[in-house]
LOPA-328108 format. One record per residue (C-alpha): chain; x, y, z. Coordinates in pm, 1 decimal, padded with zeros to 6 digits. Each point is the difference from the previous one (the first is absolute). Example, Ala and Ser with C-alpha at 12.3 -4.5 7.8 and 13.67 -1.06 7.14 Angstrom:
BEGIN
+---+----------+----------+----------+
! c !        x !        y !        z !
+---+----------+----------+----------+
! A !  01230.0 ! -00450.0 !  00780.0 !
! A !  00137.0 !  00344.0 ! -00066.0 !
+---+----------+----------+----------+
//
This chain:
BEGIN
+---+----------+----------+----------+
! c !        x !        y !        z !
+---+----------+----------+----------+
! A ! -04727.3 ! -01090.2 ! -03996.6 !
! A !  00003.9 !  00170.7 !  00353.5 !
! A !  00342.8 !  00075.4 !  00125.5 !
! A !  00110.3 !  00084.1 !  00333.3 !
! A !  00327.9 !  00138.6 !  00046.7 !
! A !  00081.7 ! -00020.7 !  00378.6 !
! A !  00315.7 !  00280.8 !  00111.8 !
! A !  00147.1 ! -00161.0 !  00317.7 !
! A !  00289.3 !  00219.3 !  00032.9 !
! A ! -00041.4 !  00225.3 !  00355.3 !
! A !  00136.2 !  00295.2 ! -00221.3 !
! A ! -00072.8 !  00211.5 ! -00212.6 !
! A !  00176.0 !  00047.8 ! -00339.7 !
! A !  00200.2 ! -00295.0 !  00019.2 !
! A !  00114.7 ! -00229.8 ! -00242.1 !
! A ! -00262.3 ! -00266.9 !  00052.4 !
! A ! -00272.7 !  00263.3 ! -00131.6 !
! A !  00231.0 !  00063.1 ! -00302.4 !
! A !  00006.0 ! -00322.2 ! -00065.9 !
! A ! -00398.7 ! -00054.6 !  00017.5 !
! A ! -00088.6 !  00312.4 ! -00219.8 !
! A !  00244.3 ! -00171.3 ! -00285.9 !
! A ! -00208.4 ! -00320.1 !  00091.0 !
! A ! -00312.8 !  00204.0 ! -00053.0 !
! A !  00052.0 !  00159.8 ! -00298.1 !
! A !  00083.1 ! -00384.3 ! -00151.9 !
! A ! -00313.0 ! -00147.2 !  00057.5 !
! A ! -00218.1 ! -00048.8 ! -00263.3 !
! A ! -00256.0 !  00267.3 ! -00132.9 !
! A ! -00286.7 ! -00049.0 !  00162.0 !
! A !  00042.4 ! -00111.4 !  00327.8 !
! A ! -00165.0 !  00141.7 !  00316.1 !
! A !  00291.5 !  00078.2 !  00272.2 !
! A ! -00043.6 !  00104.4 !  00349.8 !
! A !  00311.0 !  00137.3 !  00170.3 !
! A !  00033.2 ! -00015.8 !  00341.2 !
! A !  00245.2 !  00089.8 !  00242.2 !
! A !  00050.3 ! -00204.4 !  00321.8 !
! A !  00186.7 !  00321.0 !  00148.5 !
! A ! -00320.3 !  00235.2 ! -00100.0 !
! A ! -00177.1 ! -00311.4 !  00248.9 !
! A ! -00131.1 !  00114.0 !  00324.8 !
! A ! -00061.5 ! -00327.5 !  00192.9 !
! A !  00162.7 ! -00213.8 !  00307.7 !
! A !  00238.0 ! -00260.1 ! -00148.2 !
! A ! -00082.6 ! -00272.4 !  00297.3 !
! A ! -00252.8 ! -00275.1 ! -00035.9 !
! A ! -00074.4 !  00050.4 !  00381.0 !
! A ! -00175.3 ! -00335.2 !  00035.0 !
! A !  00154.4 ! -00186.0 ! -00325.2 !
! A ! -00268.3 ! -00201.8 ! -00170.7 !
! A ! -00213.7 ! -00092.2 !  00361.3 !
! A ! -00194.0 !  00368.1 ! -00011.8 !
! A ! -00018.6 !  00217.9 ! -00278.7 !
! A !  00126.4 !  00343.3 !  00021.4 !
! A ! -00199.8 !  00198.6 ! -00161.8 !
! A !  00130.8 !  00194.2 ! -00354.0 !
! A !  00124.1 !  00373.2 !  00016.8 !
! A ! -00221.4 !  00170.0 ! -00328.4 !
! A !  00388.6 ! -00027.2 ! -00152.1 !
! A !  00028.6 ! -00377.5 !  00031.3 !
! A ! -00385.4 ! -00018.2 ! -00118.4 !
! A !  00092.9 !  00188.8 ! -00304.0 !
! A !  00311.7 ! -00193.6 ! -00081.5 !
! A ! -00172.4 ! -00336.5 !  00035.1 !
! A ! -00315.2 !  00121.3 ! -00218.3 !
! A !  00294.8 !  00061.5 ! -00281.6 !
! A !  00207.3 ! -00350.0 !  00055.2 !
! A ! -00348.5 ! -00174.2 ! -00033.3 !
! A ! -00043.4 !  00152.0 ! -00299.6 !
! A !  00299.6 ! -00000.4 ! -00160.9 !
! A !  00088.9 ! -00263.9 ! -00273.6 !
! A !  00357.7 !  00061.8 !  00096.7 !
! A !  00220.3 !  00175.9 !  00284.4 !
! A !  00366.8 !  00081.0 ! -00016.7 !
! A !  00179.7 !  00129.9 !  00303.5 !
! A !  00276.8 !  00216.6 !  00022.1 !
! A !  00250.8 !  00018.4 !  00304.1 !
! A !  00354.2 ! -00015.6 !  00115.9 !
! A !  00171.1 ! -00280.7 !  00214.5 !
! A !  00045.0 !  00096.2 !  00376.5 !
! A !  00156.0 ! -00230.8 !  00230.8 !
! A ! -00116.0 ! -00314.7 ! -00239.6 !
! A ! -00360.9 !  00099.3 ! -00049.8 !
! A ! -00229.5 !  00279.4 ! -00116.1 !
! A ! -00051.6 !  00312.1 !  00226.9 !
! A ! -00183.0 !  00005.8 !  00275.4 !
! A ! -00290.3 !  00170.8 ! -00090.2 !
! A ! -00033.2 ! -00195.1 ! -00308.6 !
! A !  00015.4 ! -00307.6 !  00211.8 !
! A ! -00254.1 !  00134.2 !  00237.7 !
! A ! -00211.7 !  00016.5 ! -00307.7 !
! A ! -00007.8 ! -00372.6 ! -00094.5 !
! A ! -00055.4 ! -00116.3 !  00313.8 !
! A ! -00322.5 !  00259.1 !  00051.1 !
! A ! -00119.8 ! -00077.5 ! -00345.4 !
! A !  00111.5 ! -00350.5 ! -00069.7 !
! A ! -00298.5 ! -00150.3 !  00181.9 !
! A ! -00140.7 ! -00366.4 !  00060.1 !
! A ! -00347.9 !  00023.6 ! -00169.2 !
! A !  00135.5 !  00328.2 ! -00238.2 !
! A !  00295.6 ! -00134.6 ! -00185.8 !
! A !  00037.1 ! -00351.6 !  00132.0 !
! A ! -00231.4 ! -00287.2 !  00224.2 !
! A !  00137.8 ! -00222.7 !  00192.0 !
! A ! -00171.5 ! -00356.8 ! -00044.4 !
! A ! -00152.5 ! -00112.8 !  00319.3 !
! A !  00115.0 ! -00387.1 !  00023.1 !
! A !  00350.3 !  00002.1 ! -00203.0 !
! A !  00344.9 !  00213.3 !  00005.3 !
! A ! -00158.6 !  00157.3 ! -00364.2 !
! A ! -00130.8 !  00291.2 ! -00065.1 !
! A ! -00195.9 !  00220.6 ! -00313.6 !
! A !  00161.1 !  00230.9 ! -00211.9 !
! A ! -00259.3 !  00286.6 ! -00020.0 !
! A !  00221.3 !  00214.3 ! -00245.6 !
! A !  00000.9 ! -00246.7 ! -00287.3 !
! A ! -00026.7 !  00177.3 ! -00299.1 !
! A !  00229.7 !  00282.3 !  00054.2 !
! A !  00354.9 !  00015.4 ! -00049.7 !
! A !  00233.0 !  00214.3 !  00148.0 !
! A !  00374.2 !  00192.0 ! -00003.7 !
! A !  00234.2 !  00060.6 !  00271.9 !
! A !  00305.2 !  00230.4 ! -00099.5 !
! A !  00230.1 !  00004.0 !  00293.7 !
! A !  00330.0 !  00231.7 !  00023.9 !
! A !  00242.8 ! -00046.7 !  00235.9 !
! A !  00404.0 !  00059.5 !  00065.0 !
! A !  00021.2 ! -00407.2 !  00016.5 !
! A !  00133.3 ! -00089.8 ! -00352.3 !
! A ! -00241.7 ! -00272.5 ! -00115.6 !
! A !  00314.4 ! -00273.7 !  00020.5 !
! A !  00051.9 !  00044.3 !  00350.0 !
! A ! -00369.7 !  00018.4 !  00046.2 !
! A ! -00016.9 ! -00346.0 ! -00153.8 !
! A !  00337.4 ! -00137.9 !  00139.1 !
! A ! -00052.9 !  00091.7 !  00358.2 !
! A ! -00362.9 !  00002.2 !  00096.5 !
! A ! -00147.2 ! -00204.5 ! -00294.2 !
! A ! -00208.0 !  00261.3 ! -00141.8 !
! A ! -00149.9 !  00043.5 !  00279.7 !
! A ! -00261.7 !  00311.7 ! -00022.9 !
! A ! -00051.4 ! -00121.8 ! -00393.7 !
! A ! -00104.3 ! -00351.2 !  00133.1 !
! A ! -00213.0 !  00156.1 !  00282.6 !
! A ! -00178.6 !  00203.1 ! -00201.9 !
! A ! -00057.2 ! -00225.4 ! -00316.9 !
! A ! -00114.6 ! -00286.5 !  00237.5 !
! A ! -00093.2 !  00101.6 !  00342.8 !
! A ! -00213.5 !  00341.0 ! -00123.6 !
! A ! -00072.8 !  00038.2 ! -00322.1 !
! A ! -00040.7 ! -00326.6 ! -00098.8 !
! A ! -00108.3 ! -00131.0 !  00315.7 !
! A ! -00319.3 !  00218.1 ! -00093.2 !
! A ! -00052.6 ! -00140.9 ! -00365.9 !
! A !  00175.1 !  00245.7 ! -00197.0 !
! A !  00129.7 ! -00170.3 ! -00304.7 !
! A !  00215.0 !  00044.9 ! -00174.7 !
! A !  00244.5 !  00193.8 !  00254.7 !
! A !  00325.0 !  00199.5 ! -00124.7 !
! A !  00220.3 !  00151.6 !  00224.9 !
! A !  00326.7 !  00227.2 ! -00096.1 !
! A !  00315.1 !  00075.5 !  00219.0 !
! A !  00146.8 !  00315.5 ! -00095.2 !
! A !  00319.9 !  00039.3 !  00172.6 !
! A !  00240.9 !  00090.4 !  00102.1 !
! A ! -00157.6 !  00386.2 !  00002.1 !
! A !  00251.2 !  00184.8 !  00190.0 !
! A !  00415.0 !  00037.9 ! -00109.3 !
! A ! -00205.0 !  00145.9 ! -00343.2 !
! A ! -00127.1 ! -00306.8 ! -00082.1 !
! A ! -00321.1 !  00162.8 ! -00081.4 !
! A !  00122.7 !  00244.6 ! -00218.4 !
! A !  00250.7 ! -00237.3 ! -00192.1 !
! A ! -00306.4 ! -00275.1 ! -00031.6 !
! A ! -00323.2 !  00291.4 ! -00055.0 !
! A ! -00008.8 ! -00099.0 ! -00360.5 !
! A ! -00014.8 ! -00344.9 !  00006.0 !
! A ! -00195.5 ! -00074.4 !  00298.8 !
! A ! -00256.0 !  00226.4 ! -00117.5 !
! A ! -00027.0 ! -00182.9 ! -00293.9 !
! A ! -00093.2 ! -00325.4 !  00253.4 !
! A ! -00237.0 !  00194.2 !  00156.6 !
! A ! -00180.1 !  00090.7 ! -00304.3 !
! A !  00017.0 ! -00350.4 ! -00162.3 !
! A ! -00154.0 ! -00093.6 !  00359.1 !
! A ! -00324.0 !  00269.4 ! -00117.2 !
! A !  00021.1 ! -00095.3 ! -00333.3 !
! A ! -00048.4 ! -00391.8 !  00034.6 !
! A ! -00275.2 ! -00001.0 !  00281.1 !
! A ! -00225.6 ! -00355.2 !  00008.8 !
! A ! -00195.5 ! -00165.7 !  00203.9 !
! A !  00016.1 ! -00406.2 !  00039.1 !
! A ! -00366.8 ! -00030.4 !  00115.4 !
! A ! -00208.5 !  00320.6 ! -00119.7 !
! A ! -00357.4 ! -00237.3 !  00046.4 !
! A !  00103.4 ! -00049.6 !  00328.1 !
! A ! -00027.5 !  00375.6 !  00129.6 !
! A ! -00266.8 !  00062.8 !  00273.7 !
! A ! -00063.4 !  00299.4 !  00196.7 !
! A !  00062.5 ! -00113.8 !  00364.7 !
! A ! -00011.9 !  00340.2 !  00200.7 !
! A ! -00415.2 !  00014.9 !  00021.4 !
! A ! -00004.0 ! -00318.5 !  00148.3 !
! A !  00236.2 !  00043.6 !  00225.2 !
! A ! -00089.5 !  00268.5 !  00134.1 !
! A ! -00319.2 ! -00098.3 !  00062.3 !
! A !  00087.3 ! -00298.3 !  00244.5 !
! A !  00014.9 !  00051.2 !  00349.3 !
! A !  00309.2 !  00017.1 !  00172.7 !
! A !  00256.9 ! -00215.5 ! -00088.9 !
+---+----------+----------+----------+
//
């Protein structure tokens, strides 16, 4: 199985890359894992001319989409800012996370095609929000966003996400134990819904004109 592990934290040495070397050394022998770090990225976060011109890919965002095509399974790791992922991060999705690549919009109905069927995919999010008031405020609302309106949006299936939090007040050192443990029964427990439905979009995407 080919793994990518994708590091969205801005920083270095944080506790988001703690948490995905635990998750790495939980998956199961044999598995093929590309790290990357969005932060190690050098690329502009703005889709200039959203989906009516395409921007052409920094060698970075090339490289990173050659690895999510290939990948039988992605997990993400980042922190909560403001209700949503980092910026960069963010900037990421929306330069990568192409009509044609990762989705296609039909042409006479609201529908579209999942292009990443076949691959599942993690998100591990940590934030200072503890996960009640997360739910009993805003609904969930970065777990919801990124279990429907990314991730599964693009066909990955199944889709887990975990809310560590709250991080600060010692909260991560008081929980390290046992939300490690989630993390590596996240590694440990990796599936796919659909593997006969994986196809390797990027070559023929990239070989379209401008979209």
């Amino acid at each position: 199985m080919k793994v990518l592990l994708v590091d969205g934290h801005p920083d270095r040495g944080r506790y988001c890359t703690h948490l995905l070397d635990r998750y790495a050394e939980a998956l199961p022998s044999g598995c093929e894992v590309t790290r990357i770090a969005v932060r190690d990225m050098i690329f502009s976060p703005n889709l200039a001319h959203g989906y009516r011109q395409r921007t052409d890919w920094e060698p970075d965002l090339l490289v990173f989409a050659q690895a999510l095509d290939a990948c039988d399974h992605v997990a993400f790791f980042f922190p909560m800012w403001w209700g949503a992922e980092p910026a960069a991060l963010k900037g990421l999705l929306d330069r990568v996370l192409l009509p044609g690549f990762t989705f296609a919009y039909h042409d006479n109905d609201t529908w579209w095609d999942r292009h990443m069927a076949g691959r599942s995919a993690d998100a591990i999010i940590t934030m200072d929000t503890p996960p009640i008031f997360l739910w009993l405020s805003y609904g969930n609302s970065i777990i919801r966003r990124w279990k429907g309106q990314v991730l599964g949006f693009c066909g990955f299936k199944p889709v887990r996400i975990l809310p560590l939090g709250q991080v600060k007040f010692g909260g991560a050192e008081k929980h390290a134990a046992k939300w490690a443990a989630k993390v590596e029964k996240l590694a440990r427990t990796i599936r796919q819904a659909e593997p006969g439905k994986k196809e390797m979009r990027l070559a023929r995407f990239l070989n379209r004109g401008s979209s």
